[in-house]
C-alpha positions, -999 to 999 in steps of 0.1 A, spaced: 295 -76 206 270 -59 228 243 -78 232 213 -63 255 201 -94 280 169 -84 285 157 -107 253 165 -137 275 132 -139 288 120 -170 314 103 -190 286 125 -180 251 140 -154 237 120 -124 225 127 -81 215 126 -56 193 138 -62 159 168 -43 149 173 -30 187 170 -63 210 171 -88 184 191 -95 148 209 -118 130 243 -112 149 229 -124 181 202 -149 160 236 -166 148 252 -165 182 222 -181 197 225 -210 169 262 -216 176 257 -215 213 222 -237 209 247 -265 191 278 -264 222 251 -265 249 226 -298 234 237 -326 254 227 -350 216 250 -346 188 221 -353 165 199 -333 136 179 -296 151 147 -290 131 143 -249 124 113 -235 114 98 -196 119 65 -178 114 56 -155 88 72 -121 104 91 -102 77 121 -103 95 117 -146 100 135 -157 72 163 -140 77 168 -142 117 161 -183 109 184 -184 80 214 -166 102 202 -192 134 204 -219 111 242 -208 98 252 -207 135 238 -247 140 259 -259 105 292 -238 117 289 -258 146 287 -290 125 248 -292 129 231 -308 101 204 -292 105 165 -300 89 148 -265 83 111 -272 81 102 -234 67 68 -216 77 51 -238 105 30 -232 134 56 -233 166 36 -267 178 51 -282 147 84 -278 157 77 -293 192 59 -320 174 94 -326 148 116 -331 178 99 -357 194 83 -378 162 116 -379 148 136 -375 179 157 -348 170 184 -335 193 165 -303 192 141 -275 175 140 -240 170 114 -216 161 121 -178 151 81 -163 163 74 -139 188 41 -153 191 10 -131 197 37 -100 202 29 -68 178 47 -69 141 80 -52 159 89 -80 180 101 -116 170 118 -137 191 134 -180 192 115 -208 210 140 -234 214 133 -270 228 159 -301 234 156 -333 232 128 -358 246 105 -321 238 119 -307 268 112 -270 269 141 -243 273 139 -215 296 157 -198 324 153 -224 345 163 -253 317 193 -243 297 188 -212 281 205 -195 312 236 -213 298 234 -206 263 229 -167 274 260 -173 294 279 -187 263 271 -157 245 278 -133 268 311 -145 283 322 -155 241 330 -188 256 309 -205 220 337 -233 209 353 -224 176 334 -232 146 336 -269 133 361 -281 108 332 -297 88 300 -274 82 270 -292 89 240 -299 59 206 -279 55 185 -304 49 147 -289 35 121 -307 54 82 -310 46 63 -320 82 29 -308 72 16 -345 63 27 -359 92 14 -334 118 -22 -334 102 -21 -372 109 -8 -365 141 -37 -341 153 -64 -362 136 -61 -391 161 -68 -370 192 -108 -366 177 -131 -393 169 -167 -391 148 -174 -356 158 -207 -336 151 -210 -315 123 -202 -278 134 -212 -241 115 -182 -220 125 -156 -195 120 -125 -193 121 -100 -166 127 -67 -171 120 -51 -134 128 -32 -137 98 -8 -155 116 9 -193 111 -26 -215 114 -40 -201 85 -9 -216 69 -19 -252 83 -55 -254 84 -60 -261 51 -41 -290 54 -65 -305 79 -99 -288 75 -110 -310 45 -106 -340 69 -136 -325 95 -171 -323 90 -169 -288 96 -183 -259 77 -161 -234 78 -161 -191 73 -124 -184 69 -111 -154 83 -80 -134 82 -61 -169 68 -34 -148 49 0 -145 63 12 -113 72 35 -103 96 24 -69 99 -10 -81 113 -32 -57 88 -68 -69 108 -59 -67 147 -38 -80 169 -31 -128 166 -39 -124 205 -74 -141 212 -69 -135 248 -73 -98 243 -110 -91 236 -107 -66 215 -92 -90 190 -121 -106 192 -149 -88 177 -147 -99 140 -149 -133 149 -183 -125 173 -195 -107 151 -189 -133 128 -204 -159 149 -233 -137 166 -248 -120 125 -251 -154 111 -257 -177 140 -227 -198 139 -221 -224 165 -191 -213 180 -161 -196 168 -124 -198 165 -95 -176 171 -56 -187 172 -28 -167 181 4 -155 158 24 -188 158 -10 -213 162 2 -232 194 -23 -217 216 -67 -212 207 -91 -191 221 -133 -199 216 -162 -176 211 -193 -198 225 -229 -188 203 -236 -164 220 -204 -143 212 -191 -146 243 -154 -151 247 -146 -185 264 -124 -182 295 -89 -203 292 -97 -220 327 -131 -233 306 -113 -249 280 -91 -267 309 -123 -277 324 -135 -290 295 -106 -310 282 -101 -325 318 -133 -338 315 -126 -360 283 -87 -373 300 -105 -380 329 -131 -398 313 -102 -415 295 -75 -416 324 -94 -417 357 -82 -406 388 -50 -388 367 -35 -356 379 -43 -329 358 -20 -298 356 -31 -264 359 -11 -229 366 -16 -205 396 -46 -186 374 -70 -209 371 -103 -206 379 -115 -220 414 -141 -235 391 -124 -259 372 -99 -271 397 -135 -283 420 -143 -297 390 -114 -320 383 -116 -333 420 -158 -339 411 -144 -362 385 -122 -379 403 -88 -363 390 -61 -345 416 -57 -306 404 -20 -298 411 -6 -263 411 26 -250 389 40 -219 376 22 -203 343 47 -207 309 54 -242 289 83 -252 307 68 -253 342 40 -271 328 50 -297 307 81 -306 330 53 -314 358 36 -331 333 63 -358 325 72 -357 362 33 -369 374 28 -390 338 0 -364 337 -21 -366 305 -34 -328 300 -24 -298 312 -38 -258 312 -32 -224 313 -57 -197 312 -42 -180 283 -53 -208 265 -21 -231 257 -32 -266 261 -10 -296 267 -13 -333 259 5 -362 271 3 -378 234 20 -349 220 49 -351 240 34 -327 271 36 -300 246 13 -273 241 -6 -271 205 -35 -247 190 -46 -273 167 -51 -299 188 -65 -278 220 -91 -269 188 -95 -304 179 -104 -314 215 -122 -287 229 -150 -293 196 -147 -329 205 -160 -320 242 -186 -299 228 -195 -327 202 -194 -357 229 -216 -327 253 -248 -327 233 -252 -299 243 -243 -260 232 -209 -240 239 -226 -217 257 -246 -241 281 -209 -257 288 -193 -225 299 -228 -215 322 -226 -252 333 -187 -251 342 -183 -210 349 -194 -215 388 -180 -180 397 -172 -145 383 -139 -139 365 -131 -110 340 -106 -115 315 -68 -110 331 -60 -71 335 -30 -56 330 -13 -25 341 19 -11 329 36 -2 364 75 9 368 84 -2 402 66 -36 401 80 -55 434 69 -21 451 36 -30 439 37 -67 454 51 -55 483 23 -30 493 -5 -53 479 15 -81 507 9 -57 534 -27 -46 522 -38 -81 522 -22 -100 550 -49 -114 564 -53 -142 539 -36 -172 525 -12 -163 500 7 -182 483 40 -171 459 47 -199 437 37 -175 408 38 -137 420 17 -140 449 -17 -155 451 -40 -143 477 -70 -166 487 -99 -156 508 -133 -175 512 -156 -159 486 -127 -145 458 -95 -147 451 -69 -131 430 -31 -135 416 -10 -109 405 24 -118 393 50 -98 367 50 -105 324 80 -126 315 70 -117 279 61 -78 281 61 -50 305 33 -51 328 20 -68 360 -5 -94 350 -40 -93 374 -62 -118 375 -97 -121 398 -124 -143 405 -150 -145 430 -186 -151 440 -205 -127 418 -197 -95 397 -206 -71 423 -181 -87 449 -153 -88 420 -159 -53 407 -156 -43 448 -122 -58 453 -112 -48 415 -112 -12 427 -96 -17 459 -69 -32 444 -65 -13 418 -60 19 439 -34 -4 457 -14 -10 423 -21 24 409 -9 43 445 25 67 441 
């Protein structure tokens, strides 16, 4: 069959429904999931609320049994649960059918092996593109493997309850974008002594309100209104498939992803002292100073779950960050999680004494506006001439290229989950980083 490659993406799989990605290839990539697992044992299977989910799981699923998988489908869960199933009841292996924050036209497959190892490019699903694509998938099993129905939800609320201890009672609100938390949160908000203003809990694939992506400000304004009208302490947003968090401090000011890692570093070093805490090439100047303050070592990796939870279990590492706001914990297998990212960034707040707002002026040291992006065709001529433009510097290309000078910095580095070149700037004060902004701008934007 003709399958189009470009779904293989560096961290999952991910395209267009009924053009990139449907239940022919969905079924391949179950079948070819099974051959390529190094353990024979059970693969969990869940998927998000997209309307096309049930049926791209249900063919995935039929690929794992005609391969002799028995296979534990876990229905509608957040994707963190899924990570959280494969290594609680270690599982050979899990699969989610989400295309995370992406608009309602895209859905996609996170897949993970065993020990809650990741699987991208650079891990495995290189292989199982290449078992598609050359047909080498071995013929289907003489026995068909079970479907067993699985209920995890009990479980994983006990789970992310033991990562917070006798917190401060919070007014806030929550946005859930429609997407996969609002699904979960009910589950768990009755055992915090929160007050809560739900919004957007009902799960709909088409995303009605705005887009599950709390790193895009826009899809923020609700919740500061929200938060701002009625004086809320902080609020709350989570993406489409809940495995990553984004904060709105009391003033209704979005809260950077490199401030959540600086806060959560705080309360691992406090825990583990001297650890090495794992951040990704975007991170704010700011917090990496920080960690070294308190006594932890800051050590660089590429952005995307694999890079950093692979470091993670290579250092023994405790926590990791990304500015997009995927968090990562050594007690939850060096996976990523919304809930529990939640859970611990209120518990830093609560342990603080103080406000959201006075953490992020206490810990925001320089100027950074939220990561731009630009939709560009020829993107390695746009690395290229911004090389030559700025060669005076220390650069650094472990992700894109990173380009470091005394008072600001910036990275700029190509999507491996949608079409555009991903900028991101920090520096002294606004009127240095608005300078630079334009100057490189007219570098990307040049014919």
């Amino acid at each position: 069959m003709n399958i189009n490659e470009s779904v293989f993406k560096t961290y999952d799989i991910r395209g267009k429904v009924g053009e990139e990605l449907d239940e022919k290839l969905s079924y391949l990539v179950g079948r070819a999931f099974s051959d390529w697992l190094p353990n024979n044992g059970i693969v969990a299977v869940g998927r998000d609320m997209r309307p096309d989910s049930k049926q791209l799981s249900d063919s995935l699923i039929q690929g794992l049994i005609d391969q002799g998988r028995t296979v534990w489908d876990i229905g509608e869960v957040t994707s963190d649960m899924i990570y959280f199933a494969v290594g609680k009841y270690n599982l050979a292996g899990g699969a989610v059918v989400t295309a995370s924050h992406n608009p309602g036209k895209y859905n996609g497959i996170k897949l993970y092996r065993d020990n809650v190892i990741a699987v991208g490019l650079e891990s495995g699903l290189d292989k199982i593109k290449d078992l598609i694509i050359s047909e080498k998938i071995k013929p289907k099993s003489k026995i068909t493997g079970k479907i067993i129905s699985k209920n995890i939800t009990e479980d994983w609320v006990k789970h992310c309850l033991k990562f917070v201890h006798n917190l401060k009672p919070f007014n806030i609100a929550i946005d859930a974008g429609n997407g996969m938390a609002g699904a979960i949160l009910p589950s768990i908000l009755p055992h915090l002594p929160l007050k809560i203003k739900e919004m957007f809990f009902d799960l709909d694939g088409t995303f009605p309100n705005h887009e599950a992506n709390p790193q895009k400000p826009e899809n923020l304004k609700d919740l500061i209104s929200e938060v701002v009208n009625n004086s809320l302490d902080f609020g709350v947003a989570f993406d489409g498939d809940g495995d990553r968090a984004g904060f709105v401090d009391d003033k209704g000011r979005p809260v950077l992803g490199s401030d959540l890692t600086t806060m959560v570093s705080k309360l691992y070093l406090d825990q583990y002292p001297g650890s090495h805490i794992i951040h990704e090439v975007r991170t704010s100047r700011a917090t990496r100073e920080f960690i070294k303050e308190w006594g932890g070592k800051p050590v660089k990796t590429k952005a995307g779950r694999v890079f950093i939870g692979s470091e993670m279990k290579r250092l023994n590492s405790p926590f990791g960050g990304e500015t997009t706001g995927h968090l990562f914990f050594k007690e939850n297998y060096s996976a990523d999680s919304g809930l529990i990212a939640a859970l611990l960034v209120i518990q830093a707040i609560s342990d603080s004494g103080e406000k959201l707002s006075e953490l992020v002026d206490k810990y925001r040291k320089y100027y950074m506006p939220p990561e731009i992006n630009f939709e560009i065709e020829d993107k390695l001529a746009v690395l290229n001439r911004i090389k030559e433009r700025f060669k005076d510097a220390e650069t650094d290309e472990t992700d894109g290229l990173s380009v470091d000078y005394p008072d600001w910095w910036f990275n700029i580095r190509i999507s491996n989950t949608e079409p555009v070149i991903r900028l991101n700037i920090e520096g002294l004060n606004k009127k240095l980083v608005d300078s630079k902004l334009k100057i490189l701008t007219d570098v990307i934007n040049t014919k």
